[in-house]
C-alpha positions in Angstrom: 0.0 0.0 0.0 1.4 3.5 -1.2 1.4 6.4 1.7 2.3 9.7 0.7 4.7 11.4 3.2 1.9 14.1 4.7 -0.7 11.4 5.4 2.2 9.3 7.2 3.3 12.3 9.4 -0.5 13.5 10.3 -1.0 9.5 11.4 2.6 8.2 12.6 1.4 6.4 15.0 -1.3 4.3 13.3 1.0 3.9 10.5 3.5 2.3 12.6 0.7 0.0 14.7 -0.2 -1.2 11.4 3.8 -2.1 10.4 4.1 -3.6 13.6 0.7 -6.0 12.6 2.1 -7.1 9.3 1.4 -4.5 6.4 3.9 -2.9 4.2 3.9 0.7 3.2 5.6 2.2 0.3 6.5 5.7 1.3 6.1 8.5 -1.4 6.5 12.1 -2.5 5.1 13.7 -5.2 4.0 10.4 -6.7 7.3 8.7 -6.5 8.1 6.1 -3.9 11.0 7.2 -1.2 11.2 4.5 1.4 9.1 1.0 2.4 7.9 1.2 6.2 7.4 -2.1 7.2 7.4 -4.2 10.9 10.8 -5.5 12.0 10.0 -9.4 12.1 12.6 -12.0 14.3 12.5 -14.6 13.1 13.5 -18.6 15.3 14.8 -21.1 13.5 13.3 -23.2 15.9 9.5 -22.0 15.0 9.8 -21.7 11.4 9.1 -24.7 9.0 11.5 -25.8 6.8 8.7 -25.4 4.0 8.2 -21.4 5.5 11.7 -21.1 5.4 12.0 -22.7 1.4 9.3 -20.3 1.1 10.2 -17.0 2.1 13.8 -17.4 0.7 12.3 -18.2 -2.9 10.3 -14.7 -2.4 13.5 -12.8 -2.6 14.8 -11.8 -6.0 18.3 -12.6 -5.8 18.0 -16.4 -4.5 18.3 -18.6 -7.0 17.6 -22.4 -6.2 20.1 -24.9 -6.4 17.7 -27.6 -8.4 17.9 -24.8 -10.8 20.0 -25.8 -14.1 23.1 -23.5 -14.6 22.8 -20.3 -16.7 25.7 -19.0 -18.9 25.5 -15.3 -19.4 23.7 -14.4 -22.7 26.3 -12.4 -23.1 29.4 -12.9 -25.6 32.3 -11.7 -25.6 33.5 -9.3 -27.8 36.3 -10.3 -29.5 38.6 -7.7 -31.2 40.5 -7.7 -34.2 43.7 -7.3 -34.7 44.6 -3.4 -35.3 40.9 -2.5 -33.7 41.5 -0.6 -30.4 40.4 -1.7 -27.2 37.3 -0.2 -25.6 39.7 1.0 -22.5 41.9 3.2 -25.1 38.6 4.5 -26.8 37.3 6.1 -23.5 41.0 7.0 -22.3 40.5 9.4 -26.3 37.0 10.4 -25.4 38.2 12.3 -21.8 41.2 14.1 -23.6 
């Protein structure tokens, strides 16, 4: 849920009662988003599933799971001829 920065200052506190229950805020100004308020969560090895845990690490965007099949980069190399200057001499031009 978007809050603009006014509306979370004229109702800090319910804001933060809400964090504290579980919702996410997306903070913003003029339209564009500033900051996420949300409620600081410990979390006990010893309380959490193993599937909660599998779970909650496959939400985050830069976990990748190991069953997964290796990417290469879709990237190539460049590969320069010979004569052709390097990329590093073409800037090293550019800034004089």
């Amino acid at each position: 849920m978007e809050v603009s920065v006014r509306d979370l200052k004229n109702h800090l506190s319910e804001y933060l009662r809400r964090a504290r229950a579980g919702e996410e805020f997306v903070v913003t100004s003029h339209g564009r988003a500033l900051a996420r308020l949300s409620g600081v969560f410990t979390h006990r090895p010893e309380q959490e599933t193993e599937d909660a845990v599998i779970a909650r690490l496959r939400a985050l965007p830069f976990v990748r799971s190991a069953n997964q099949p290796w990417q290469e980069s879709p990237v190539l190399p460049i590969i320069l001829e010979d004569g052709q200057p390097e990329v590093s001499d073409l800037v090293l031009a550019d800034r004089e």
